[in-house]
Backbone as a ProteinNet text record, in pm:
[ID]
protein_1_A
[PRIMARY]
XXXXXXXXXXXXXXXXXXXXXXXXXXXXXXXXXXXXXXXXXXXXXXXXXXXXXXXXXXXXXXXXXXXXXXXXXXXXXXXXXXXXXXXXXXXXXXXXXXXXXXXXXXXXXXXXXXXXXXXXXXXXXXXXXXXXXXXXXXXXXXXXXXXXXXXXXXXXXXXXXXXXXXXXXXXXXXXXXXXXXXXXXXXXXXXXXXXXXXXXXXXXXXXXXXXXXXXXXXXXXXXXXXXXX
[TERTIARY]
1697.4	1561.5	1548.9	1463.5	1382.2	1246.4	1275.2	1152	1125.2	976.8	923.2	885.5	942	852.6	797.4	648.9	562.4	512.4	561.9	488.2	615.9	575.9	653.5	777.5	819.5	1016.7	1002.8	1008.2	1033.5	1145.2	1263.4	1340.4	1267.1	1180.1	1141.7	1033	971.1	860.7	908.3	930.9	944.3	992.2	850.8	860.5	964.8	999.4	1016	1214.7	1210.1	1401.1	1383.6	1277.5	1288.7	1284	1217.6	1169.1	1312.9	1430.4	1553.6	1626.2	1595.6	1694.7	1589.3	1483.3	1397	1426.3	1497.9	1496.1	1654.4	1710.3	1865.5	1858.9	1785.4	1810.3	1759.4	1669.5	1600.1	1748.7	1826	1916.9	2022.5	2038.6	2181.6	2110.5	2011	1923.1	1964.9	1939.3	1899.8	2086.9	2145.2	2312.1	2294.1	2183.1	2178.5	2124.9	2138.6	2074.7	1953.9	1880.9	1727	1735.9	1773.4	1725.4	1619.5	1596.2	1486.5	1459.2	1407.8	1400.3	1249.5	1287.9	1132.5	1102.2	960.9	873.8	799	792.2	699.6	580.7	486.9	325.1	304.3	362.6	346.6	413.4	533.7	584	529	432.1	405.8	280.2	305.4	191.5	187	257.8	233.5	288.6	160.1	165.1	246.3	303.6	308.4	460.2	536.8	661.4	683.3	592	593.5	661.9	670.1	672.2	783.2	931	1012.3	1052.6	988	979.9	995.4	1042.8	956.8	860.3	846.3	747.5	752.5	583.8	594.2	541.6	627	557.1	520.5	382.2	319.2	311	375.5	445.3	363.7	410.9	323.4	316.9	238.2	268.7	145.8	45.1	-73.5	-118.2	-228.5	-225.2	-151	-122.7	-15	-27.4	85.3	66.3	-46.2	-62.9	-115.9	-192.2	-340	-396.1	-451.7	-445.8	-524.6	-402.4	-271.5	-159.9	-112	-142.1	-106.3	-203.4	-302	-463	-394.4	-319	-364.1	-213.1	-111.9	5.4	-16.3	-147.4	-196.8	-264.4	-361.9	-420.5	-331.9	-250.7	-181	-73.5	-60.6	13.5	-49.2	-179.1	-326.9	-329.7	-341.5	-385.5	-286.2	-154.5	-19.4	5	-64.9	19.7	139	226.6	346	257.7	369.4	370.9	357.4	261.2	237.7	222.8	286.9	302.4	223.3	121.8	50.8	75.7	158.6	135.8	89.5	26.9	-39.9	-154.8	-81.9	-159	-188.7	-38.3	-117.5	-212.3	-221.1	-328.8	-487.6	-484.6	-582	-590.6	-504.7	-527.9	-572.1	-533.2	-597.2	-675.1	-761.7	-874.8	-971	-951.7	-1025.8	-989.1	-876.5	-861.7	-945	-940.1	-996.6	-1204.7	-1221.7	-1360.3	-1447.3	-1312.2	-1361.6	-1368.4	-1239.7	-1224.7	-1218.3	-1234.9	-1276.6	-1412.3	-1472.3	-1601.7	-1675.4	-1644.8	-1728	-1807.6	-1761.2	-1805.8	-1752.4	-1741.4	-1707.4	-1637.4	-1749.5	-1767.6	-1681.2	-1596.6	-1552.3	-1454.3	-1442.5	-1290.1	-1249.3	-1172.5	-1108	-1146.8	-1189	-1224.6	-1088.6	-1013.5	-877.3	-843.7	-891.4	-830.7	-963.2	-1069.6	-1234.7	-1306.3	-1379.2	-1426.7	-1560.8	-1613.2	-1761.3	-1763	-1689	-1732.1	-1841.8	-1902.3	-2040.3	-2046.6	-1875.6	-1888	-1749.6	-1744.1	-1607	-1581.8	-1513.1	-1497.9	-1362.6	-1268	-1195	-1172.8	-1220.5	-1263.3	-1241.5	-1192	-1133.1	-1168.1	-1041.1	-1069.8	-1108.2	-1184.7	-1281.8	-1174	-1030.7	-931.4	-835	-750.8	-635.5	-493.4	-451.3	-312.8	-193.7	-120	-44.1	72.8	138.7	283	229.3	173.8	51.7	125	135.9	163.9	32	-11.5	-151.4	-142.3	-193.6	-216.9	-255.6	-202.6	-272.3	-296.5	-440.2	-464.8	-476.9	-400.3	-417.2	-536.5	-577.3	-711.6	-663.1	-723.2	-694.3	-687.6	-564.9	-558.9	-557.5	-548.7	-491.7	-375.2	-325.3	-176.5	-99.8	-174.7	-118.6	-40.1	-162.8	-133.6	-24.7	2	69.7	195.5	241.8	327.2	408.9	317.5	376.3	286.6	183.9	135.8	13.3	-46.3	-159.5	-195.9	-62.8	-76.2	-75.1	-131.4	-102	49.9	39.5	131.7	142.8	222.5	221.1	255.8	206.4	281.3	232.9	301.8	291.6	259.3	162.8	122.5	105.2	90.8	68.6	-47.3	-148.6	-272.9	-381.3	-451.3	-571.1	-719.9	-657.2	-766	-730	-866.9	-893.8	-1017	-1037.9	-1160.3	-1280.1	-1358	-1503.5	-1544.4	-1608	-1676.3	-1819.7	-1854.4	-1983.5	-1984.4	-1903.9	-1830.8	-1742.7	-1700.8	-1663.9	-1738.2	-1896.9	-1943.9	-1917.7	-1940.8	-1845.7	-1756.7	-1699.9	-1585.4	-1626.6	-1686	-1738.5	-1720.9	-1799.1	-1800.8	-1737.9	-1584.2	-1519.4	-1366.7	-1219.8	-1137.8	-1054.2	-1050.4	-1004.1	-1016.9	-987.4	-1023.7	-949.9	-1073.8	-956.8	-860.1	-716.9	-609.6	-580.1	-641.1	-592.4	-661.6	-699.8	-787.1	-744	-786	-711.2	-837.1	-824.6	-876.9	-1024.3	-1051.4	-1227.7	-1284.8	-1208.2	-1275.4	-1234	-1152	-1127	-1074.8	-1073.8	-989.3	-848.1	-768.5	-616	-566.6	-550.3	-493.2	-588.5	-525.2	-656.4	-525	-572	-487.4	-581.7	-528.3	-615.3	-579.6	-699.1	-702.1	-615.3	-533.5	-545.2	-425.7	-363.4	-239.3	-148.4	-22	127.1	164.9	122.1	110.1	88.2	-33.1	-112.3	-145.8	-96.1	-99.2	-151.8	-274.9	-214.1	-268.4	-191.2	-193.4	-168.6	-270.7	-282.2	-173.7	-88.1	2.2	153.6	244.9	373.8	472.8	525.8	551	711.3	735	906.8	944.2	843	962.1	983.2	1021.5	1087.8	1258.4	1224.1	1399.6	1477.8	1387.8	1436	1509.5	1471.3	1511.2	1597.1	1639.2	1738.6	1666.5	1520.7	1422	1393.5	1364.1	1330.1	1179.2	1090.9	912.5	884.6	800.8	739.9	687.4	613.8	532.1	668.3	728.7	856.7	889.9	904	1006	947.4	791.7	705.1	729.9	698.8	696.5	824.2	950.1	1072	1086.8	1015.7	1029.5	929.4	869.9	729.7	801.1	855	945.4	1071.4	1123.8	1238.4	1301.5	1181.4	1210	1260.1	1217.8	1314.9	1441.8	1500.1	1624.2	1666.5
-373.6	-365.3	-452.3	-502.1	-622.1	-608.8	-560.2	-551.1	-645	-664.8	-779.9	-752.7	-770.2	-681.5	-808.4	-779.6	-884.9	-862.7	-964.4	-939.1	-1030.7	-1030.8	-1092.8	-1025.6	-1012.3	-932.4	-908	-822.7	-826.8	-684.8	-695.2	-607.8	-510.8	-551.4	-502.3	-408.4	-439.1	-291	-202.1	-107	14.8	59.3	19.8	24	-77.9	-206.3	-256.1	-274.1	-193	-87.1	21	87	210.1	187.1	69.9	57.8	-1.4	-105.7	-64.2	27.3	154.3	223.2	345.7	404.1	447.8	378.8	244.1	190.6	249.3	245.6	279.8	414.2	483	609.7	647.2	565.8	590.8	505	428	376.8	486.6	599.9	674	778.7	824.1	931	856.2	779.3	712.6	668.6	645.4	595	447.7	344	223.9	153.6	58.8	-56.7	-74.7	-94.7	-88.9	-241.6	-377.6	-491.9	-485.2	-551.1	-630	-759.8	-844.8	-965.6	-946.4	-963.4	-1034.4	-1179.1	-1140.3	-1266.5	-1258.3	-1379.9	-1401.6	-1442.5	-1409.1	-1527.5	-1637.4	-1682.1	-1803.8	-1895.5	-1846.9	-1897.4	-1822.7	-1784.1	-1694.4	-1798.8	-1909.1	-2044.1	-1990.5	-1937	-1911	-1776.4	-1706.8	-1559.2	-1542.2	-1638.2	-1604.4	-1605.2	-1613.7	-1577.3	-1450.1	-1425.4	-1226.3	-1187.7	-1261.8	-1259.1	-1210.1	-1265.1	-1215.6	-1096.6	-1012.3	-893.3	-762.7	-664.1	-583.3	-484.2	-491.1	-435	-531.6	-465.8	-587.1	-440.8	-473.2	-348	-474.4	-427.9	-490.1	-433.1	-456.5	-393	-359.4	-271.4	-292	-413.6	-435.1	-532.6	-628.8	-611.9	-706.1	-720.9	-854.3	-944.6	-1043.3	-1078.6	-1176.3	-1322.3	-1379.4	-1462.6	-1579.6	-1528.6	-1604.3	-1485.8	-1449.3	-1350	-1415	-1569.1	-1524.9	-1517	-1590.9	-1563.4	-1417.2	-1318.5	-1172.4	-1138.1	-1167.5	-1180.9	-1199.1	-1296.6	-1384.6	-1236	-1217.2	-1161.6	-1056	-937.9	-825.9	-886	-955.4	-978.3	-965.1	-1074.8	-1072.4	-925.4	-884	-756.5	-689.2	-653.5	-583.7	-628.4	-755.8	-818.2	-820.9	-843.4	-844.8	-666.5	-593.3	-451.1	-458.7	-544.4	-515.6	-342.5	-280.5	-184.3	-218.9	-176.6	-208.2	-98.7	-90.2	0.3	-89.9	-40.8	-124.8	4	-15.3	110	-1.9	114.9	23.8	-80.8	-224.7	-307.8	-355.8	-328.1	-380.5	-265.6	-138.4	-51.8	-180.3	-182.1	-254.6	-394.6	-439.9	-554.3	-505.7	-461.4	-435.4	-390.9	-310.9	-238.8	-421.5	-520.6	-656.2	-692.3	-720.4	-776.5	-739.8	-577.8	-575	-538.8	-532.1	-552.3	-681.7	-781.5	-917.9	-982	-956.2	-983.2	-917.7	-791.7	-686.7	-605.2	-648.6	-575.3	-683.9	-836.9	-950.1	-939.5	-879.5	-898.1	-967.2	-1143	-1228	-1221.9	-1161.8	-1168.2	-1047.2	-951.7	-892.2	-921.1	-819.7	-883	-758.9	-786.1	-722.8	-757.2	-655.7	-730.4	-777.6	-678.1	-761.7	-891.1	-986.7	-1072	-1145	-1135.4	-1173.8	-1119.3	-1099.7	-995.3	-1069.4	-1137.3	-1144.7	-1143.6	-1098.6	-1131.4	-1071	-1093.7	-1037.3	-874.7	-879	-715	-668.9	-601.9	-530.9	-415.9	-418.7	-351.4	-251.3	-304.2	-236.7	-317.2	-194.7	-219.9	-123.9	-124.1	-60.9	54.7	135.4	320.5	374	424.7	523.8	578.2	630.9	685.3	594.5	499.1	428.8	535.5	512.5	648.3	510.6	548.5	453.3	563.6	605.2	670.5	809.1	821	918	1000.4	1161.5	1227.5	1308.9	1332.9	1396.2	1452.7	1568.8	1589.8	1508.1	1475	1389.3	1467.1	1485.3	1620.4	1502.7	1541.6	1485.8	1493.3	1403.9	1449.4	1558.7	1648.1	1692.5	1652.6	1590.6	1518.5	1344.5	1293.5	1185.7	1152	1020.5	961.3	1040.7	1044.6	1103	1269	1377.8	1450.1	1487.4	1395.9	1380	1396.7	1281.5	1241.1	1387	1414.2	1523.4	1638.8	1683.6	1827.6	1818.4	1917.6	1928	1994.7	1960.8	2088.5	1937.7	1983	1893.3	1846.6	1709.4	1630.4	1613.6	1606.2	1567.1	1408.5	1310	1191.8	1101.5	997.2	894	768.6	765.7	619.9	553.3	418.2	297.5	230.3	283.1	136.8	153.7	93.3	84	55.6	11.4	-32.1	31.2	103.3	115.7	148.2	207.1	153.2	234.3	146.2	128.2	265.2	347.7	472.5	395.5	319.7	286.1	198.1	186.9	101	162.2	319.1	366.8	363.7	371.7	367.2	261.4	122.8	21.5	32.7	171.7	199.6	272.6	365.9	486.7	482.9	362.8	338	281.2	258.9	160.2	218.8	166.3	251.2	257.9	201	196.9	329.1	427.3	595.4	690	733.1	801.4	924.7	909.8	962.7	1000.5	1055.8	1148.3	1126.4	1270	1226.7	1240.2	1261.9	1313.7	1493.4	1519.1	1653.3	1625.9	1535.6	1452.1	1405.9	1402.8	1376.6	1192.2	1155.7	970.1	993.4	843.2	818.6	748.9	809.2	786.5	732.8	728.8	669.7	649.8	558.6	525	436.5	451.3	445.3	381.1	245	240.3	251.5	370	446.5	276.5	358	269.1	170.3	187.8	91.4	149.4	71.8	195.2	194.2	154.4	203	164.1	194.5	95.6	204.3	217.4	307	211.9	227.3	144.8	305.7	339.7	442.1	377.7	421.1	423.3	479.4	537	617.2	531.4	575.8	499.2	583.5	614.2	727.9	639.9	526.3	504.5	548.1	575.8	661.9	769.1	850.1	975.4	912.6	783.5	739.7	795.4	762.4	730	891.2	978.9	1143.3	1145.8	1037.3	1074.6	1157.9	1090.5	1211.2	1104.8	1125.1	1066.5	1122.1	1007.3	1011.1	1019.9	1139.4	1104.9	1006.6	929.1	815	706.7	719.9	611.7	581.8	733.2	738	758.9	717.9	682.5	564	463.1	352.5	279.5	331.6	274.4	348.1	464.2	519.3	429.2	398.6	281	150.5	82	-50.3	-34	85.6	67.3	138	251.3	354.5	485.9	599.5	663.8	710.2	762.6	829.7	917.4
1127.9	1078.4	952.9	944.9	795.5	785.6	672.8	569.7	499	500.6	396.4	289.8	161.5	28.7	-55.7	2.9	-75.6	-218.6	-305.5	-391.4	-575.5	-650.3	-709.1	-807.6	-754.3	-803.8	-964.7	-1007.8	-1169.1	-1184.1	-1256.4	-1282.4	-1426.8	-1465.6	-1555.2	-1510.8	-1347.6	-1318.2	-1255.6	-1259.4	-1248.5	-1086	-1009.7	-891.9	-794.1	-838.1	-815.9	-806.3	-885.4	-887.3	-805.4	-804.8	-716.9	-547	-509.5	-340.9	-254.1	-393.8	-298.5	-261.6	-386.4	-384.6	-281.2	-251.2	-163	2.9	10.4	142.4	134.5	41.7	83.8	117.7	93	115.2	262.4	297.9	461.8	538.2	494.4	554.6	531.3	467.2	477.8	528.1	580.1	634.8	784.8	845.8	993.1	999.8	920.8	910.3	1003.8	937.5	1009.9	877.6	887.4	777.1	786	639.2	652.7	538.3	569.7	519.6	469	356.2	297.7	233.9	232.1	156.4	57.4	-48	-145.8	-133.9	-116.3	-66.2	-173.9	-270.7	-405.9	-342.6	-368.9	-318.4	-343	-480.6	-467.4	-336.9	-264.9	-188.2	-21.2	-26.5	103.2	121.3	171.2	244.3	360.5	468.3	573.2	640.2	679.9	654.3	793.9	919	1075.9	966.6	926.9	857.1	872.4	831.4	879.8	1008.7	1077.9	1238.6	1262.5	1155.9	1199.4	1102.7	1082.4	1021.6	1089.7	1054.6	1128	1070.4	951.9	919.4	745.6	664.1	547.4	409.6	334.4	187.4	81.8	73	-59	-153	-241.8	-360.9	-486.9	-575.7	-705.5	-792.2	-898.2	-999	-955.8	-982.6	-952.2	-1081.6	-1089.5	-1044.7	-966.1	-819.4	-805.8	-846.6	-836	-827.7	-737.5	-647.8	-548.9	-462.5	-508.5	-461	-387.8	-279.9	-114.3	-31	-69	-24.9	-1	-70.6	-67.1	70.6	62.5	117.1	279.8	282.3	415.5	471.2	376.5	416.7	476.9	428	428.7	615.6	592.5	744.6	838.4	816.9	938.8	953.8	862	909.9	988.3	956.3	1044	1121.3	1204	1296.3	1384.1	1333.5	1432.7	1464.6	1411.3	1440	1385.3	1310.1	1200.7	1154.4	1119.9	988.5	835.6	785	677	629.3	486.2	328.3	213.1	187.7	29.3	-112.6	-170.2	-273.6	-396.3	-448.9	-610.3	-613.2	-574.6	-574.3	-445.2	-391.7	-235.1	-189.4	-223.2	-104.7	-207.4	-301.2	-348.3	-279.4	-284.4	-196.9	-25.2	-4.6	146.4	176.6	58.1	84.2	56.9	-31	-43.6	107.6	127.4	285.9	384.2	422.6	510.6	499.4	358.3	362.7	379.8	365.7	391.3	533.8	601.2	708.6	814.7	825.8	930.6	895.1	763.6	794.4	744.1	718.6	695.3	536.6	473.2	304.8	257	270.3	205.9	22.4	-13.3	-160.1	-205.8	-117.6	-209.1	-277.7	-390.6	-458.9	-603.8	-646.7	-771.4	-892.5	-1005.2	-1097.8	-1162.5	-1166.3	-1239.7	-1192.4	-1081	-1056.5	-1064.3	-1089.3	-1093.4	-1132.2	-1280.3	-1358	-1299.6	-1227.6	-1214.8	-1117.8	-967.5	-856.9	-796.9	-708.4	-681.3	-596.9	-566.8	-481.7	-535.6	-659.2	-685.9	-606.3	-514.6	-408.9	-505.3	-569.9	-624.4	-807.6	-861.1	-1027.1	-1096.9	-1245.3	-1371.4	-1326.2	-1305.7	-1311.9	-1459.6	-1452	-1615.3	-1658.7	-1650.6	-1733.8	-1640.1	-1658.6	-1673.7	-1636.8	-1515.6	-1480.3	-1459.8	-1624.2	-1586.6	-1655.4	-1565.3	-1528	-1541	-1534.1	-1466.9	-1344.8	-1369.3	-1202	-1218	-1093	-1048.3	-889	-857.1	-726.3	-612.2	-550.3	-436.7	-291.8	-274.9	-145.3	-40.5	51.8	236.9	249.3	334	412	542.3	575.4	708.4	827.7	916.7	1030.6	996.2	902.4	794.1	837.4	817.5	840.6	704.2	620.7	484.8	555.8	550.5	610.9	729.8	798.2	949.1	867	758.9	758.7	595.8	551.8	446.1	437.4	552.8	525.7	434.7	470.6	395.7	237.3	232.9	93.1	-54.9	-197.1	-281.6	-316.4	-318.6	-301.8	-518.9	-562.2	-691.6	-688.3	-733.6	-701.2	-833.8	-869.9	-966.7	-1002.9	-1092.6	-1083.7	-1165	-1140.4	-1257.4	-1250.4	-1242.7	-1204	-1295.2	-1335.4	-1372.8	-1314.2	-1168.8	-1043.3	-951.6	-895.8	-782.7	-672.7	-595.5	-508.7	-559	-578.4	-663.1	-587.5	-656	-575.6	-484.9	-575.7	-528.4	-363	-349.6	-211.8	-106.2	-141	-43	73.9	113.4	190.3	285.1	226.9	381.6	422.9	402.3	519.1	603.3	597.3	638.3	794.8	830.6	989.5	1056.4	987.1	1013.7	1077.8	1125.2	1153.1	1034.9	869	777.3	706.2	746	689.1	598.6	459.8	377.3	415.4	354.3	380.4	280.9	172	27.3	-68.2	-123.9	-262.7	-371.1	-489.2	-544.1	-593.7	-717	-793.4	-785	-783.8	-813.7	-702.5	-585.9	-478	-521.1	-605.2	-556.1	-493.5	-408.7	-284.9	-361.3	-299.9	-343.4	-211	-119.5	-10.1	128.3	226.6	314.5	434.8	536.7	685.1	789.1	831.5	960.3	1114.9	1131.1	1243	1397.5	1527.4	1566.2	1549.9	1507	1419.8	1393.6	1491.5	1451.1	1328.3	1217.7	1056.4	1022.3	940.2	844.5	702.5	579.8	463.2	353.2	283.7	140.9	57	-67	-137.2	-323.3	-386.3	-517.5	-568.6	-547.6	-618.2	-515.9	-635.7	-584.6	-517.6	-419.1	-367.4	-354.4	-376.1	-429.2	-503.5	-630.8	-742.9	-693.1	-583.4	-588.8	-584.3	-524.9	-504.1	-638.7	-763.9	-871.7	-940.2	-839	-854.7	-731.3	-684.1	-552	-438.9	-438.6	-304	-247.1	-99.7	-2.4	46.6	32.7	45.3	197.1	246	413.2	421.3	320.6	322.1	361.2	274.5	261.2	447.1	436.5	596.8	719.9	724.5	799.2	823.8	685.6	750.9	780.2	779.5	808.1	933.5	988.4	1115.2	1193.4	1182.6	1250.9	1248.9	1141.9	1157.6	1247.7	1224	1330.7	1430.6	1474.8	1567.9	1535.2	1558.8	1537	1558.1	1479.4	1493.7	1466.2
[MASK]
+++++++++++++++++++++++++++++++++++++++++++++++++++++++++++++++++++++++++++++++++++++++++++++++++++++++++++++++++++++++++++++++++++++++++++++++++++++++++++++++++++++++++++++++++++++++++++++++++++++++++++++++++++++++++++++++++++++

């Protein structure tokens, strides 16, 4: 099995120590190897690379380098049926992806990466959760749910962005459907219906590695990349 972890490598973020040691642990759970390579954006020109993957995690740490490159990486995961994991920045990035290119809103975008764009689809959260733990509730019958129960999830995060309340509605009718809220009714995670895994989640559900725990989220999508066992 090979994993693609998009996004640009820094030993200094957090998440970014925790998602090898979270894949090693789905590899001594299954007693098979769970590969990964990091793919920087600046170097991700051509997203059919993915191809020989079997599934792709878009990692925390946004702004990227190369936000249509992340863009084009996220599509084609959707479009190929790869398994895809977005925590942090990628569920943010994929919520821009697919409002652009599966529900045709050109203009959307991030303010962190475009403070004037004409549709901030995902923009500055009113209190900032950066290492932040908070409840995260399943939706009922949710990939979230499926995969860890319906009960509150405590989980941790780093972001300052995420999906604009005022814009939840262009999903509504769509198969892109929320999968966890949090205490306030935000949307914390979101799954598209239809797709042997498709997760992006506001909250980082690798740091449990960092307590020696193994995430359902985690071991969803390494059960979707490489079968079970």
């Amino acid at each position: 099995m090979r994993i693609a972890l998009i996004g640009d490598s820094s030993e200094d973020v957090v998440a970014h120590r925790a998602i090898p040691l979270a894949l090693a642990l789905e590899a001594d759970a299954r007693d098979a190897p769970v590969l990964f390579e990091w793919l920087h954006t600046a170097d991700l020109h051509d997203a059919t690379q993915l191809a020989q993957f079997d599934g792709g995690w878009v990692v925390p740490a946004s702004p990227y380098a190369d936000f249509e490159n992340a863009l084009s990486a996220i599509r084609y995961l959707r479009e190929a049926g790869l398994p895809f994991l977005g925590t942090c920045g990628g569920y943010q990035h994929a919520l821009v992806e697919f409002a652009r290119n599966a529900l045709g809103h050109e203009e959307a975008g991030i303010t962190e990466v475009d403070p004037d764009c004409a549709m901030p689809v995902v923009s500055a959260l009113v209190c900032a959760l950066i290492d932040e733990t908070e409840p995260v509730l399943p939706e009922p019958g949710g990939l979230v749910a499926q995969l860890a129960g319906v009960s509150a999830m405590p989980e941790t995060y780093r972001c300052s962005f995420g999906l604009n309340p005022a814009f939840e509605s262009i999903f509504a009718d769509s198969a892109f459907k929320v999968a966890a809220r949090d205490n306030d009714g935000a949307v914390r995670a979101m799954a598209l219906e239809g797709h042997p895994f498709y997760l992006g989640c506001a909250f980082q559900p690798e740091r449990a590695a960092l307590e020696g725990r193994r995430h359902p989220i985690v071991t969803g999508f390494v059960r979707a990349a490489g079968g079970p066992r």
